[in-house]
C-alpha positions in Angstrom: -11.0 115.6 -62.1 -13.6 115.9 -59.4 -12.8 115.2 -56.1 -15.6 115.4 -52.9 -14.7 115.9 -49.8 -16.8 114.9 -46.9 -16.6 114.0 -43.4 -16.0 110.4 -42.3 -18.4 108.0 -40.7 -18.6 105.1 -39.1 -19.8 103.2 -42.3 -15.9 104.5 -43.8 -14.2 102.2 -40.7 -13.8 99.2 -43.0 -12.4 100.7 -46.0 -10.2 102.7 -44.0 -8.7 100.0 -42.4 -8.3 98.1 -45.3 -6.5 100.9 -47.0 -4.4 101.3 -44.1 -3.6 97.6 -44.0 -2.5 98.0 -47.3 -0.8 101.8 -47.0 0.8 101.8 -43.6 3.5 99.6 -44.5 4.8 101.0 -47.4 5.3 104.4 -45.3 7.0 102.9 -42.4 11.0 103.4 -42.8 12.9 99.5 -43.4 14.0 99.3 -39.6 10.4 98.8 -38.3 9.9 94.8 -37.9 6.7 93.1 -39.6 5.5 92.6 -36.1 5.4 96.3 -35.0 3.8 97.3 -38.1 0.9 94.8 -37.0 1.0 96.3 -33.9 0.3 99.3 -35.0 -2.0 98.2 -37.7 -3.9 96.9 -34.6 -3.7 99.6 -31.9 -4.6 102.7 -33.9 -5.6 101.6 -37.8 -8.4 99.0 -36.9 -11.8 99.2 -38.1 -12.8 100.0 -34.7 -10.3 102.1 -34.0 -11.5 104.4 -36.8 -15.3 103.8 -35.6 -14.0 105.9 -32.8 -12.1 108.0 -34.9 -15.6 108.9 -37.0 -17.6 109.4 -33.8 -15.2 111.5 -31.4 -15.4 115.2 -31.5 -11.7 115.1 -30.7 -11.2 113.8 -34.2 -11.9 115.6 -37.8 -11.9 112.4 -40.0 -12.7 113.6 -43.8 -12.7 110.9 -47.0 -12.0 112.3 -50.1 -14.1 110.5 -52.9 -13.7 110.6 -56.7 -11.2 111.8 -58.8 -10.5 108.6 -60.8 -8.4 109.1 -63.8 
C-alpha cells in the first residue's frame, strides 16, 4: 500500500473541511451539543480556516494521499 505524503495547500482547504465536517463529530465525546460541534466546525475546521492553516508558517499542514485498499 503506497501512501504519499506531502504538504498541504490552499487547493486541500475544501476537502479538508469536508472531511472534517464529516470526521469531527464522530470524535467529539456524547456531552458536546450539535450546536457546539458547528461552532467549532465553523471557528477552526472551515475551508478558510484551513486556507490559513496551508499558508501560515506557524502551521505544518501535511495530506497523506493514496493507500486505497
Amino acid at each position: 500500500m503506497d501512501v504519499l505524503i506531502r504538504r498541504g495547500t490552499e487547493r486541500d482547504a475544501e476537502p479538508l473541511a469536508e472531511l472534517a465536517e464529516l470526521t469531527f463529530p464522530l470524535a467529539c465525546p456524547p456531552y458536546h451539543t450539535p450546536h457546539n460541534i458547528a461552532a467549532h466546525l465553523a471557528e477552526v475546521l472551515s475551508e478558510e480556516d484551513f486556507e490559513d492553516y496551508a499558508t501560515d508558517d506557524d502551521y505544518d499542514l501535511f495530506i497523506a494521499v493514496g493507500g486505497g485498499r
